[in-house]
C-alpha positions as CSV (number, residue, x, y, z in Angstrom):
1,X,20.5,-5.3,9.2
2,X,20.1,-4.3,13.1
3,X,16.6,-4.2,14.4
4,X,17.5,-0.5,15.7
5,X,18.8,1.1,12.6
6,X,16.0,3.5,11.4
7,X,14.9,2.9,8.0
8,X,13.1,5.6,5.4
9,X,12.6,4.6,2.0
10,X,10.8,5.9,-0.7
11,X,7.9,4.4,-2.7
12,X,11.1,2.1,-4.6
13,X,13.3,1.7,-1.7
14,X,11.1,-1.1,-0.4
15,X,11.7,-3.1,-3.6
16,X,15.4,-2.4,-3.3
17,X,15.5,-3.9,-0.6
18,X,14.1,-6.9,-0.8
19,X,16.6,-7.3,-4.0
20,X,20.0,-6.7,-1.6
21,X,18.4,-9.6,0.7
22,X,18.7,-11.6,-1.9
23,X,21.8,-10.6,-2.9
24,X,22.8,-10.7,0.1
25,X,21.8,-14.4,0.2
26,X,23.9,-15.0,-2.8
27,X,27.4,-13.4,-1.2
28,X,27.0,-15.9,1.4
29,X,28.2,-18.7,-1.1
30,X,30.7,-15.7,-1.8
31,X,29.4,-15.7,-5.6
32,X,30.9,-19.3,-6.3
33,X,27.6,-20.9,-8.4
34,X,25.5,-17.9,-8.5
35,X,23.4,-18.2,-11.9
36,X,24.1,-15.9,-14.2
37,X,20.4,-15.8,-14.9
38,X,19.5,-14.6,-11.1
39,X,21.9,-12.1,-11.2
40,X,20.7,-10.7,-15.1
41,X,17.6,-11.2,-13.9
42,X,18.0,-8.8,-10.5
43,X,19.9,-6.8,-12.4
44,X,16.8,-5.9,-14.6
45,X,14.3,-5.8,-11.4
46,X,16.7,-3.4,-9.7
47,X,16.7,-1.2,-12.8
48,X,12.6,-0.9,-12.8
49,X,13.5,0.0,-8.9
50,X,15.7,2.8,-9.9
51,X,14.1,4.6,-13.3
52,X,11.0,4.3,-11.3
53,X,9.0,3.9,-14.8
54,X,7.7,2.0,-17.5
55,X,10.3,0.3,-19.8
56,X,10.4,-1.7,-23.5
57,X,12.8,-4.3,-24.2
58,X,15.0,-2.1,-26.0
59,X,15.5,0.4,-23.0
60,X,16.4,-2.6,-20.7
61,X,18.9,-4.1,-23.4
62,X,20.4,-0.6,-23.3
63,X,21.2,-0.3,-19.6
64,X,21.9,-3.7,-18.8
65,X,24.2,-4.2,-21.7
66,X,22.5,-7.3,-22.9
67,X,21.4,-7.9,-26.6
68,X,17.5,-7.5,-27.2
69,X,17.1,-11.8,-27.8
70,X,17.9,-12.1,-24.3
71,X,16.3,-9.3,-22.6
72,X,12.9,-11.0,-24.0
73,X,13.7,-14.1,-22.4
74,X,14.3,-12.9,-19.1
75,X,11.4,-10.6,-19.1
76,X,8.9,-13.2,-20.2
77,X,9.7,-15.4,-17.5
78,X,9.4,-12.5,-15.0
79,X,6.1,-11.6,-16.3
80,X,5.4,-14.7,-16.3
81,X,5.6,-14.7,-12.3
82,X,4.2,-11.6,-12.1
83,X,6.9,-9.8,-11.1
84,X,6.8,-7.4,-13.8
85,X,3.9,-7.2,-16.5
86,X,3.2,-6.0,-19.8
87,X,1.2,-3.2,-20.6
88,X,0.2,-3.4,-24.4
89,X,-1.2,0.1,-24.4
90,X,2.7,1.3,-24.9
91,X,4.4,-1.9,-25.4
92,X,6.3,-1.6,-22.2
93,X,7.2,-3.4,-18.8
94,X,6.7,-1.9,-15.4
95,X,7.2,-4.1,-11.7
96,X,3.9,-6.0,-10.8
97,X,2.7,-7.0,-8.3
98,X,4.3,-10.0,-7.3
99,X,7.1,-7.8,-5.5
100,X,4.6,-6.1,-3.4
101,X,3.9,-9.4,-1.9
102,X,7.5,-10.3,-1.7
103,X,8.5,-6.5,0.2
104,X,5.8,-7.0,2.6
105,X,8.3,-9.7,4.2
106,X,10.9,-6.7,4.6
107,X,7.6,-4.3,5.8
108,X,8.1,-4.5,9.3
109,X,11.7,-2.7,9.4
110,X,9.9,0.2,8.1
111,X,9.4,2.9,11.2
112,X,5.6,3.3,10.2
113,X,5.0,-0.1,10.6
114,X,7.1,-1.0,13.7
115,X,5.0,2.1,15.5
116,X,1.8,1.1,14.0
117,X,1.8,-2.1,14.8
118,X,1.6,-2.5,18.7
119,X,-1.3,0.3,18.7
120,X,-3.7,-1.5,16.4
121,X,-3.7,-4.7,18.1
122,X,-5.2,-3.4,21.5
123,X,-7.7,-1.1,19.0
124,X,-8.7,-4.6,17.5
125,X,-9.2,-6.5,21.0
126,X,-10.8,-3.3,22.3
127,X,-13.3,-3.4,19.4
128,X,-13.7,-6.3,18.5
129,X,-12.7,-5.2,15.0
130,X,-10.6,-5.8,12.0
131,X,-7.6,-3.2,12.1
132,X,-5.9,-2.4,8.9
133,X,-3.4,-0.5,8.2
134,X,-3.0,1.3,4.3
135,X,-0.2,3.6,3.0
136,X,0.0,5.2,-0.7
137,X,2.3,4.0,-3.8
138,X,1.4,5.9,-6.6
139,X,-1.9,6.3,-7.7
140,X,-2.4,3.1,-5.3
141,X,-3.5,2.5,-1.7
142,X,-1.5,-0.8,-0.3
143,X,-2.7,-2.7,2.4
144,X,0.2,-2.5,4.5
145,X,-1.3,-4.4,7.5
146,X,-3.8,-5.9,9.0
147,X,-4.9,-6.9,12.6
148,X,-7.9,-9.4,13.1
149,X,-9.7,-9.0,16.4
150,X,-10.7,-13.0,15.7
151,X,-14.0,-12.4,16.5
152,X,-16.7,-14.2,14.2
153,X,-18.6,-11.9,11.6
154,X,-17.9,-11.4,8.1
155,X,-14.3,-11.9,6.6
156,X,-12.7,-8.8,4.8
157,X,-11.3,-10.0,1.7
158,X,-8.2,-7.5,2.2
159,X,-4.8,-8.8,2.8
160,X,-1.1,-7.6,3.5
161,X,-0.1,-6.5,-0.7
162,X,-3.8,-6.2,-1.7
163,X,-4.1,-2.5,-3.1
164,X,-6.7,-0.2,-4.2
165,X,-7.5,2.5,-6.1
166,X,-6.9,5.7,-3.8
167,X,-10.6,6.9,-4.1
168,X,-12.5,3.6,-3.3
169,X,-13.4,4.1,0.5
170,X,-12.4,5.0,4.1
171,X,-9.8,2.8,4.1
172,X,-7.8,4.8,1.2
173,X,-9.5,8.2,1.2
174,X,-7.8,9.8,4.3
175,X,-4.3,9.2,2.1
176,X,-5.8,11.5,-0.4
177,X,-7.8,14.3,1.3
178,X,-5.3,16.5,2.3
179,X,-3.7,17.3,-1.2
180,X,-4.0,19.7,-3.2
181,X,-7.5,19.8,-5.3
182,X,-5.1,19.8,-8.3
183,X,-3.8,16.3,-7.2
184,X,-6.3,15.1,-6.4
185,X,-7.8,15.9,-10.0
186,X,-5.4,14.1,-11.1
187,X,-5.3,10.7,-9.6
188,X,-8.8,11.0,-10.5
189,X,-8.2,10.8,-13.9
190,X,-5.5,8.9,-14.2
191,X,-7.2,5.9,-11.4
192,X,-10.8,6.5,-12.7
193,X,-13.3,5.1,-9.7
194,X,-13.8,1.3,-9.9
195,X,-17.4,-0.3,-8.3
196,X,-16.8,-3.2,-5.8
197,X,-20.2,-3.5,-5.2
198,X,-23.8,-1.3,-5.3
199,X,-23.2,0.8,-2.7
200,X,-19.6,1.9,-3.8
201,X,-19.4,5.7,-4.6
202,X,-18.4,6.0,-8.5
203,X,-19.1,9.8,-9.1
204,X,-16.4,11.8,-9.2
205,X,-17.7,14.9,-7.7
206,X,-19.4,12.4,-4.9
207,X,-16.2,11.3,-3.7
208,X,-14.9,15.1,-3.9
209,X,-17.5,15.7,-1.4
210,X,-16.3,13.2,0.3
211,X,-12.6,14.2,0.4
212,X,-13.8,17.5,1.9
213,X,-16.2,16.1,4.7
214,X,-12.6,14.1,5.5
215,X,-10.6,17.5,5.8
216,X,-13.8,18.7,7.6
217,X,-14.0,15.9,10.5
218,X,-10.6,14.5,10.4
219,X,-11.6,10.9,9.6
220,X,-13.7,9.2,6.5
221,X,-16.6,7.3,7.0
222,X,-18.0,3.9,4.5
223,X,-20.4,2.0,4.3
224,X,-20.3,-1.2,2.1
225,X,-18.5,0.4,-0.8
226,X,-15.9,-2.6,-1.5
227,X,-17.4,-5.1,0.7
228,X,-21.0,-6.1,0.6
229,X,-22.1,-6.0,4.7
230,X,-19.2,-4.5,5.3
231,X,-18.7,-0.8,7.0
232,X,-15.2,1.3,8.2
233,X,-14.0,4.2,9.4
234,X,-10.7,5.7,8.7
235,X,-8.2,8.1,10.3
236,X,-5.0,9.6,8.8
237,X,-1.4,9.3,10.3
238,X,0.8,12.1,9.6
239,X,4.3,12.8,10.0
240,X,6.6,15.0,11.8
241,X,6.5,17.2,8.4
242,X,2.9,17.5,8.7
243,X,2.1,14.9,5.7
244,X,-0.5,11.9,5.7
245,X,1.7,8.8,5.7
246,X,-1.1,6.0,6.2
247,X,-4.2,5.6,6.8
248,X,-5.4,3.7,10.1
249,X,-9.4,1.8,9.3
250,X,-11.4,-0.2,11.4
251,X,-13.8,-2.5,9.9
252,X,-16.1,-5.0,10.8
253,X,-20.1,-6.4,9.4
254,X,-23.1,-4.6,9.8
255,X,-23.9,-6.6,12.5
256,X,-20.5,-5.9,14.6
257,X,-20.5,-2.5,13.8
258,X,-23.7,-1.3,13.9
259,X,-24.5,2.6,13.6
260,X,-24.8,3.3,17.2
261,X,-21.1,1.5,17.8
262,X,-19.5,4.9,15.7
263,X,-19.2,7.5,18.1
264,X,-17.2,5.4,20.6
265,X,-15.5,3.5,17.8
266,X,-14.5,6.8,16.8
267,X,-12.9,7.9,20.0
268,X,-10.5,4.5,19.9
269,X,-9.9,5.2,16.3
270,X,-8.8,8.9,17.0
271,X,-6.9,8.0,19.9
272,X,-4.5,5.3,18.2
273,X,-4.3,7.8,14.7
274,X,-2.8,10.5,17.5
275,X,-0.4,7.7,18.6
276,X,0.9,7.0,15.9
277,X,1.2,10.6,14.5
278,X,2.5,11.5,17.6
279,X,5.5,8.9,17.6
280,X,6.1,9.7,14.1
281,X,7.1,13.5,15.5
282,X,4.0,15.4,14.1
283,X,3.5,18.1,16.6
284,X,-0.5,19.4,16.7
């Protein structure tokens, strides 16, 4: 695929796509020894892609024409690898998280990406700072990139394909703030609050507050809530629709980032959000 054709794709598409490079991979041998198994087993990671839900063995066996024995066998082993898991609650399958390691290889031909990337490198050398980069699947923030300034302090246990619940801190909260209140109710109840560490905000009305002071000032602010001596700020990116499509964080330790470092850390933060939004066509 050409570096300059523009790619959008949805919450699935990403999957999708790593499948077809690996498809693709295959037609290069022009189909000659491919294993039956790969293909079967593509075949049923293609069809969590497209349904976009949960699935029993049964309802796989149905769609990919295969009896119900062998369904299991290929679904075990993909479970087994993490690239789909089990949820006993319902008795059925749904992609794990295994892939979103895997699609973070195809990440970069997504336009967010390719725009965010060259702005949060000079944010990081500018700062000092860890830049990272978070956009929304689901109920889920994904850490979509990150930028390490390289400079010594504490190291933020967040990687490229780490998630987080949407609610947990500045990092994911600016994805979530500008819905409506009845969305936001919901991924409330359906991703409860989880505590990282003493200082992470649990209450559900807290983090309301929260979500307002975010539509109030434009950015979120935390302060240890996932990492102990840890503190970020966070900006949202929108799009040329007017919708948040990531969310931009700096982070760095207490002794980095100190409280008197946040006004002008803002500024830099606020700056590179607008460049981004800005390239992505959202007009102010």
């Amino acid at each position: 695929m050409e570096k300059s054709e523009e790619i959008k794709l949805d919450k699935f598409l990403m999957l999708k796509y790593h499948f077809y490079i690996l498809r693709s991979y295959s037609h290069n041998s022009r189909m000659q020894k491919q294993p039956i198994t790969l293909k079967k087993s593509l075949d049923i990671l293609e069809l969590f892609a497209k349904m976009g839900i949960s699935l029993s063995v049964r309802e796989i066996s149905s769609h990919v024409n295969l009896p119900v024995s062998t369904v299991y066998r290929y679904v075990s082993t993909l479970a087994q690898r993490d690239f789909i898991e089990y949820d006993h609650s319902d008795r059925k399958y749904r992609l794990g998280m295994n892939l979103i390691r895997l699609g973070y290889v195809a990440k970069r031909q997504l336009e967010i990406h390719r725009v965010a990337y060259p702005i949060m490198e000079p944010l990081a050398h500018e700062t000092g700072e860890t830049v990272l980069l978070t956009v929304r699947k689901g109920i889920r923030a994904i850490v979509a990139e990150v930028v390490d300034s390289g400079r010594a302090g504490i190291k933020l246990a967040m990687n490229p394909g780490d998630t987080l619940p949407l609610c947990s801190c500045a990092l994911t909260r600016p994805l979530i703030a500008y819905l409506s209140q009845e969305e936001i109710n919901s991924i409330l109840r359906t991703s409860p609050p989880k505590r990282f560490t003493e200082h992470t905000i649990t209450d559900v009305e807290a983090i309301k507050n929260e979500l307002r002071r975010i539509r109030r000032q434009g950015y979120a602010y935390s302060d240890q809530e996932v990492t102990s001596g840890a503190r970020g700020i966070g900006a949202p990116v929108w799009d040329y629709s007017g919708t948040v499509i990531a969310s931009l964080n700096l982070s760095g330790s207490l002794h980095n980032f100190p409280k008197s470092k946040i006004h002008n850390f803002l500024k830099l933060l606020l700056k590179a959000t607008k460049q981004c939004s800005l390239k992505m066509g959202f007009k102010q």
